[in-house]
N, C-alpha and C positions, 0 to 999 in steps of 0.2 A: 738516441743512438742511431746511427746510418744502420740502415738495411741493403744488402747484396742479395741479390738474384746469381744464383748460380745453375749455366745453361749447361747439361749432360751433351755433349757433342758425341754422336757415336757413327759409325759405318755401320748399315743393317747388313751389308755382304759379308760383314768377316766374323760379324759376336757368334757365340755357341750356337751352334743350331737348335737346341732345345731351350735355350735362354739360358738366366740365371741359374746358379747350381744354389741345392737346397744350403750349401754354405756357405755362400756368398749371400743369400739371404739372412741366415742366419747371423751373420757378419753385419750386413749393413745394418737389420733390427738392432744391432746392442748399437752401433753407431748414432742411428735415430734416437735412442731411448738417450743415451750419451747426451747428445746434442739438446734434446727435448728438456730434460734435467738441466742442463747448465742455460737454459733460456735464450737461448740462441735461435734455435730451428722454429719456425712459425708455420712452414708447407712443405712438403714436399712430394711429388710424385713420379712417378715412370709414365710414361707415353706409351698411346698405342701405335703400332707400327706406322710407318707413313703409305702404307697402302692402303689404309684406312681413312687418312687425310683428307682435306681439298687447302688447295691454296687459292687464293683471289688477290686478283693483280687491278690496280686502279690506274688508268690510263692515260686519268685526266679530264674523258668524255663518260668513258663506261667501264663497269667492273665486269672481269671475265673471273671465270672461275674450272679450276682442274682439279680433277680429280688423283689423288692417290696411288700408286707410288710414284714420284718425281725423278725419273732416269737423267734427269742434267744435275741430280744432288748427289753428291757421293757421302758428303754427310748431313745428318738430319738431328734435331732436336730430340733425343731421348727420352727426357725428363730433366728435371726442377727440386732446386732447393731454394727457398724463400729465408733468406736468416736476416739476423740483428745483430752486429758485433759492434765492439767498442771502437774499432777500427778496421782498417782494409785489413793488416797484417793478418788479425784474427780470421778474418773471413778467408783471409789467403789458407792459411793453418786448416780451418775444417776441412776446406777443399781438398785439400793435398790430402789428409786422411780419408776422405771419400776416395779418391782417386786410388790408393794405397790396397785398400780392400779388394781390389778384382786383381784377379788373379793374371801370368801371362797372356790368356786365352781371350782377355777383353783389350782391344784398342779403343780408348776411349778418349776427350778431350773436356775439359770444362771451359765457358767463357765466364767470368765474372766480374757483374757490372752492378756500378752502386747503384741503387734509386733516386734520380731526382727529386727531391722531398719539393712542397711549396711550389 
């Protein structure tokens, strides 16, 4: 079965300012467990903020590297879901229920890209 990486796309300027609400966690846990059960989910994590970061750029000659937060991104990588579904649609469907669980107070986005196997 294809495996899908699904990339949490978020704005650290606009999410709650105290993060996740104790219900939203509460929420995504039965999701995870959900997902965990039906054999789907393999990883998944949240990220630490991107002021914590470093990015490194390869130039060709030499790698440079910067440090944390990145004021040319407006959005940043969040976190990760690593699944396995039988198809894209599948993968499409958990996503959208991931998605579903934050409430208006999160602007969020997913990218989701299958894994080149081989």
């Amino acid at each position: 079965m294809p495996r899908y990486l699904s990339l949490v796309r978020i704005d650290e300027s606009t999410g709650p300012a105290g993060g996740p609400s104790a219900e939203l966690m509460q929420r995504m846990g039965e999701l995870i467990e959900e997902m965990t059960k039906a054999g789907v989910l393999l990883d998944t994590a949240g990220l630490t903020p991107s002021a914590e970061a470093a990015r490194m750029d390869w130039d060709g000659e030499k790698v440079s590297v910067t440090d944390g937060p990145f004021t040319e991104s407006k959005e940043v990588v969040g976190g990760y879901a690593l699944m396995q579904c039988k198809d894209r649609a599948e993968a499409l469907e958990w996503t959208q229920r991931f998605l579903k669980i934050h409430g208006p107070e999160w602007q969020l986005a997913c990218e989701l890209r299958e894994i080149a196997e081989g």
